[in-house]
C-alpha positions, 0 to 999 in steps of 0.5 A: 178587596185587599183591604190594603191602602193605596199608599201602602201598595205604591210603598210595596211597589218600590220596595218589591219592585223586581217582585211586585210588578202591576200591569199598566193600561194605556191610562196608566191605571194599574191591573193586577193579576191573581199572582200579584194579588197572591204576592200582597195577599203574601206581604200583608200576612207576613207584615202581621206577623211582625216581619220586616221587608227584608225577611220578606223579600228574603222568605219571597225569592225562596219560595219564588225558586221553588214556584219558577221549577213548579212553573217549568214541570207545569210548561213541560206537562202542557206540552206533553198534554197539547202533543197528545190532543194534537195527536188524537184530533189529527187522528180524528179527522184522518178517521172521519175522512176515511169514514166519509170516503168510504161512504161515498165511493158506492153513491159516485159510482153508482151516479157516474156509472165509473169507478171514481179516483180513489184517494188512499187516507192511509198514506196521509203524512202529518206535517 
């Protein structure tokens, strides 16, 4: 896939080893994500380009500044986007219930000849 040799990878491992870091199973075999991948994908573009591991190191935590700001924009929409959904099914549901309630009171009171209790949806408060 990476078309990178096995040793070569365990060598990148030690010298990156606050930058590359592998999942592990239980068998200690390695995992790799997509942003470990995307980090060789990375070492390996910049090695054919003649640059030494410092460089790299140096050219990685740079741009790891800048994806780790990217990251919290991204942690801060997503929040603001589960709010909203939160919002808008909370609203749903409310609807749904005061939709299905009205719908009944006319069969309950027409098969217990009594007004039933009546539950006021409107004045339902979220949590």
């Amino acid at each position: 896939m990476l078309d990178v040799p096995k040793h070569t990878l365990r060598f990148w491992e030690k010298e990156f080893e606050d930058i590359l870091l592998p999942l592990r199973t239980r068998g200690r075999q390695r995992r790799y994500t997509y942003q470990t991948i995307s980090i060789i994908e990375g070492i390996k573009r910049l090695r054919t380009k003649n640059m030494n591991l410092g460089e790299i190191k140096r050219i990685i935590r740079s741009n790891e500044h800048t994806i780790n700001q990217n990251s919290t924009r991204i942690d801060l929409l997503a929040d603001k986007v589960a709010d909203m959904v939160k919002n808008e099914v909370y609203n749903f549901v409310k609807r749904e219930l005061y939709d299905r309630q009205s719908r009944l009171a006319p069969v309950l009171q027409q098969g217990s000849g009594e007004a039933p209790e009546s539950t006021d949806l409107k004045g339902m408060k979220r949590d």
